[in-house]
C-alpha positions in Angstrom: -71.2 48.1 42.3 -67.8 47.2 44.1 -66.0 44.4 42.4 -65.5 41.2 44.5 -62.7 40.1 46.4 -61.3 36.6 45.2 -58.8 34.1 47.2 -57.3 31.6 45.1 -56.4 28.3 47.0 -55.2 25.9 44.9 -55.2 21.8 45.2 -52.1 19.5 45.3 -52.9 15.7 44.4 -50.9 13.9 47.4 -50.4 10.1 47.2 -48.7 9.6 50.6 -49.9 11.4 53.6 -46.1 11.0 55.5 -44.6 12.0 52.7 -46.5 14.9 52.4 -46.3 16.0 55.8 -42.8 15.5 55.7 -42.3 17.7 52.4 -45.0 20.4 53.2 -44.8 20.6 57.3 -41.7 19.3 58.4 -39.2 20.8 55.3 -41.0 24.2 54.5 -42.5 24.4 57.6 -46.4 24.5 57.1 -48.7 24.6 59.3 -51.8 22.1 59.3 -54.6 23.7 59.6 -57.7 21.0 59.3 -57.9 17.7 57.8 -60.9 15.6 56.5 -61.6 12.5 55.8 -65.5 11.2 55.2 -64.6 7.9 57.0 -61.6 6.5 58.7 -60.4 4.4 55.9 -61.0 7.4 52.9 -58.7 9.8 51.4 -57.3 12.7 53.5 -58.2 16.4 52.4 -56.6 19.4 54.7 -55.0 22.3 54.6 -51.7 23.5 54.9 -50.1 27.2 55.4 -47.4 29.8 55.3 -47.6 33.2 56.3 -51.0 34.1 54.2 -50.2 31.2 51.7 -52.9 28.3 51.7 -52.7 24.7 49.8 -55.3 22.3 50.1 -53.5 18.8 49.7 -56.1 16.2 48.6 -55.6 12.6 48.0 -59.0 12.6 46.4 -58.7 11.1 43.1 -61.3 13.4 41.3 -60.0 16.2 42.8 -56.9 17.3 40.5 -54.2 15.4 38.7 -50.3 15.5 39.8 -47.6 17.8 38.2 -49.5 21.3 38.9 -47.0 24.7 39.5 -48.1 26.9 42.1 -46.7 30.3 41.3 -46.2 32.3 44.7 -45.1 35.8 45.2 -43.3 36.7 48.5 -40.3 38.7 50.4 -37.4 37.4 52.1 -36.4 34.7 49.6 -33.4 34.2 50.6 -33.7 33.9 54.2 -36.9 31.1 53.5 -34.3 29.2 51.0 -31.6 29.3 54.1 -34.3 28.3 56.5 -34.8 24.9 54.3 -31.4 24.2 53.4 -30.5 24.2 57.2 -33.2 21.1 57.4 -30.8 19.0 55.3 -34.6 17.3 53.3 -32.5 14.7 51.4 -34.7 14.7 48.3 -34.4 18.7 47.1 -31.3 21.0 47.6 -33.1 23.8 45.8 -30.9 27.1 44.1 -32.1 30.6 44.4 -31.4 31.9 41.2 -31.8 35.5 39.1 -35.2 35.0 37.3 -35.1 35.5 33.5 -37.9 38.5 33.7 -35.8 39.7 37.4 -35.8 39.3 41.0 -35.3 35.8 42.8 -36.4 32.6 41.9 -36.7 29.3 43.5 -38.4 26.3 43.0 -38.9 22.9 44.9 -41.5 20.0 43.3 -42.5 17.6 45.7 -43.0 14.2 46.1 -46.0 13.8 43.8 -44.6 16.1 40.6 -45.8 19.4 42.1 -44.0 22.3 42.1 -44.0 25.4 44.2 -42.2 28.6 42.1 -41.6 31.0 44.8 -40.5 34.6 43.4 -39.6 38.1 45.0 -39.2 41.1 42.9 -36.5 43.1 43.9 -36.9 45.5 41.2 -34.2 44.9 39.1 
């Protein structure tokens, strides 16, 4: 039997659409890729991505609660934290630090308590 193939997404509580956007798309530079809403006054549900990273953002109330870290692998660390410092966001002037357990290590939380914990392992 061949084992499965699993893609994790995971689910971001958002309270404010323009501040989302404006954290997710316009500062880390995410791509939307859908959004849904069952009517025009309901909450918004869509998608955002990064170079093979997905994050459904949902303003759903059942869907998750705020204050959720997304741990995310990657490469080129320190070229991404460059990319967003050069936006100037004025709410988060992230480091890029040594981890504890090695490699690079930066985090950002946005506007509603979540944080993203981006890491690269450069084998020391």
């Amino acid at each position: 039997m061949t084992d499965p193939a699993f893609t994790a997404v995971p689910i971001l509580r958002i309270f404010d659409v323009a501040k989302a956007l404006g954290f997710y798309r316009d500062w880390l530079g995410f791509t939307i890729d859908w959004q849904h809403r069952f009517a025009e006054d309901a909450p918004l549900y869509l998608q955002v991505s990064r170079g093979g990273m997905r994050l459904h953002l949902s303003e759903h109330h059942g869907d998750c609660t705020p204050g959720a870290t997304v741990f995310v692998q990657t490469d080129g660390l320190a070229a991404f934290h460059g990319e967003i410092l050069a936006r100037d966001y004025p709410y988060n002037r992230p480091g890029l630090d040594p981890a504890p357990w090695g490699g690079l290590l930066m985090e950002v939380t946005d506007p509603f308590a979540n944080r993203l914990r981006f890491w690269e392992d450069t084998g020391d």
